[in-house]
N, C-alpha and C positions, 0 to 999 in steps of 0.2 A: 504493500500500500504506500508507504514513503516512498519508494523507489517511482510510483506513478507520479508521485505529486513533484518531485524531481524532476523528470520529461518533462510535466506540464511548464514547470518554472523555464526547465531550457527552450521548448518552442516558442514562448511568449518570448524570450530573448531575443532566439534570431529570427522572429519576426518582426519586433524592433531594428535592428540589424539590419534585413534586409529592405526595410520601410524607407529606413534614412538614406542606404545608399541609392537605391531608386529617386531618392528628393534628391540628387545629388543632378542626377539625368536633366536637361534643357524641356523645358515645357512640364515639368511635373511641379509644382509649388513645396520644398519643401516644409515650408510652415504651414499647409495644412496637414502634412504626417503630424507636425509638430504642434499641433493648436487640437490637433485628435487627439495623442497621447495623451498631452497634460488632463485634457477635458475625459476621457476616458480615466484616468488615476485618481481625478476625482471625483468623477461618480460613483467608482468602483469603491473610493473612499467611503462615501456616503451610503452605501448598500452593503458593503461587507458581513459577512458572517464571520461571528468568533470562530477561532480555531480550539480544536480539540487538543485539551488535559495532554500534554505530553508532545505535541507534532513539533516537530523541529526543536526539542528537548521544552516547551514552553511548560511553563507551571502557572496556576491557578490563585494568584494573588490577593489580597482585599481590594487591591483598586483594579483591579483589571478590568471589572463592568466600568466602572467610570472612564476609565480610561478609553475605552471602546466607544463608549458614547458621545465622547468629547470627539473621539474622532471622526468618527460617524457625520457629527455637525458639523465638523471644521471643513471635512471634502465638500457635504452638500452646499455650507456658506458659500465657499471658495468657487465651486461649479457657477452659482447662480451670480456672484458678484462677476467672473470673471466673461460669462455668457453676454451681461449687460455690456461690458467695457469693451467688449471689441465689435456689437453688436453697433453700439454708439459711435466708435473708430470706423466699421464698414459706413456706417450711414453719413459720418461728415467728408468722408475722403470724397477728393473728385476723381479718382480712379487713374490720374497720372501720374502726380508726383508721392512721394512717398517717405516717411519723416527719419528711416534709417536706409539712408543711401547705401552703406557699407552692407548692408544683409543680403545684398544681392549674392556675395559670397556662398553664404550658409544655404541659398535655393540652387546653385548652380556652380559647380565645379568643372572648368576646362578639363577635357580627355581626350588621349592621355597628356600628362603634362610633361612642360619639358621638352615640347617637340613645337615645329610649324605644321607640322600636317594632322592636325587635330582634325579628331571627329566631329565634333562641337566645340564653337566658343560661346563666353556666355556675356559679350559685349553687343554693342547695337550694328556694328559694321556691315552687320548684312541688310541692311535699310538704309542705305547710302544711297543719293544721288548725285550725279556727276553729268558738266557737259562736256561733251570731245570736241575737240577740233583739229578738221582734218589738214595735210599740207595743201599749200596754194600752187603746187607745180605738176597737179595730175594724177599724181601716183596713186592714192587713194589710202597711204600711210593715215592713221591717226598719229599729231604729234604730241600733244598733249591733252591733259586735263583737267576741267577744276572739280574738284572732288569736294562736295558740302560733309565735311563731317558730322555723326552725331551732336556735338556740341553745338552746334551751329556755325563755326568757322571754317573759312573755305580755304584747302591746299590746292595750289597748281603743281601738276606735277608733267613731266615732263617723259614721253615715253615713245619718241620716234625710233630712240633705240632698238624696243620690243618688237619693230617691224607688225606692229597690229593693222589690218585692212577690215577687219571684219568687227562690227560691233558689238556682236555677242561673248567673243572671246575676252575683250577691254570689261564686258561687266560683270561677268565672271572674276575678274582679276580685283573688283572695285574695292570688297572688304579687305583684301590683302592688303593694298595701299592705304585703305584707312587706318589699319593696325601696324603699318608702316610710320606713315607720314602723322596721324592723327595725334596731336596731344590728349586728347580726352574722349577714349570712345563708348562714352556713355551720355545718355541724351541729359 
């Protein structure tokens, strides 16, 4: 019987485990794993049954109904306070900007890292627009570009080099150069 309640402890684990690393992935939020969990711990708080006379060596104290009870109230308080508070956060935000810039980190992790040929990045450079301009002597070379960064500030970059004629190939190229050239590629 302890030995089941063991497993059960280790699936809850790396189901945790695998929750986070998935919020790690581009397009999954992880602060909603992370806003589940919490709210999940305390509900779970708030509903709890006591454990049995001995499980996990426990003993059967004077205050241990108190004890249970107080906790009992502290998850449910904490659930209902904390339901209100971001309930209140959804409804004033205007769905663009956002009051912890840096948490972009915690929802989105570049993979793999360490390299330029990432699978996903977790910056804006793929929402770039840029105008070309082609040379004046025929060829059909693009020479360069002005490439609007995320931030709003615009690089010229210069690319007759690359021998580009065809425009699908230059926009394809577009985030590169933002995460090149761009000081700041986030909106």
């Amino acid at each position: 019987s302890r030995w089941r309640h063991f497993m059960v402890l280790f699936w809850l684990f790396l189901d945790v485990i695998v929750n986070i690393a998935l919020g790690m992935t581009p397009f999954i939020d992880n602060f909603s794993h992370l806003g589940g969990f919490i709210y999940g711990v305390c509900c779970g708080l708030s509903t709890i049954e006591r454990l049995a006379v001995g499980f996990f060596s426990l003993t059967n104290g004077k205050f241990s109904h108190i004890r249970n009870t107080i906790v009992r109230f502290l998850g449910l308080i904490i659930s209902v306070i904390m339901i209100m508070v971001t309930t209140i956060l959804l409804v004033e935000s205007d769905g663009e900007s956002t009051p912890c810039h840096a948490c972009r980190y915690i929802s989105c992790v570049p993979f793999p890292p360490n390299t330029d040929d990432r699978w996903w990045n977790c910056d804006d450079c793929d929402f770039v627009s840029a105008d070309l301009f082609q040379a004046t002597d025929g060829s059909g070379l693009y020479t360069d570009v002005s490439l609007e960064c995320p931030s709003g500030e615009t690089e010229d970059i210069i690319i007759i080099d690359e021998g580009f004629t065809e425009k699908d190939k230059v926009r394809r190229k577009l985030p590169k150069y933002c995460r090149m050239f761009c000081d700041d590629v986030f909106k």
